[in-house]
C-alpha angles and dihedrals in degrees: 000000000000097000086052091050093047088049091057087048084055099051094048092049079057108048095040088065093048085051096055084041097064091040092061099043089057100038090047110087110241114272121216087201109028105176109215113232120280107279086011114156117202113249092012136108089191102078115185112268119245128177120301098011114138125218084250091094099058121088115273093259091053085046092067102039090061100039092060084051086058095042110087098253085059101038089086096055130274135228112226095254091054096057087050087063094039086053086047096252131141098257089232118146092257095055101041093052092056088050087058095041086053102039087047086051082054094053094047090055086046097245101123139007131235118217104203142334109331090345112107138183153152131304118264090212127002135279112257 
């Protein structure tokens, strides 16, 4: 029952920043040259990370992730199935290789490490 309840946490929290989402692209005035963010990559949610940016600017999902690699169980490093239960997920293959698609999209833009092979974790110092 309470995985089912944090699921449905999990959808609203969704859908309330897609709806925001929404609200602000509609409300802003159309831009002719509209710069992208600084490390932003097109199509992506995952921007390359550059010094002094916060996880704040990665999509909600990203934010947690990272934010279970800061936390002292995940200092040390965490196996993909790991993270699942630390997030809260069934740690069912499906699951757990999005998970990995998502936390090795994370080391290319420099946002977290992996220590070796499937084990990641956070950053000793950050990206610059």
């Amino acid at each position: 029952m309470q995985a089912a309840l944090g699921e449905a946490e999990r959808a609203l929290q969704r859908l309330v920043v897609a709806r925001v989402t929404v609200t602000e692209v509609l409300t802003e005035p159309p831009s002719a040259a509209a710069e992208p963010a600084p490390g932003a990559v097109a199509g992506s949610v995952v921007p390359h990370r550059i010094e002094g940016m916060a996880a704040s600017v990665l999509a909600p999902d990203y934010q947690r992730i990272v934010a279970v690699l800061e936390s002292d169980g995940g200092r040390a490093g965490l196996r993909c199935q790991q993270l699942a239960v630390a997030l809260g997920l069934e740690a069912v293959p499906a699951k757990v290789e999005g998970l990995r698609s998502k936390a090795e999209r994370l080391v290319e833009r420099g946002w977290i490490l992996q220590v070796r092979p499937g084990v990641f974790t956070v950053l000793a110092t950050p990206a610059g």
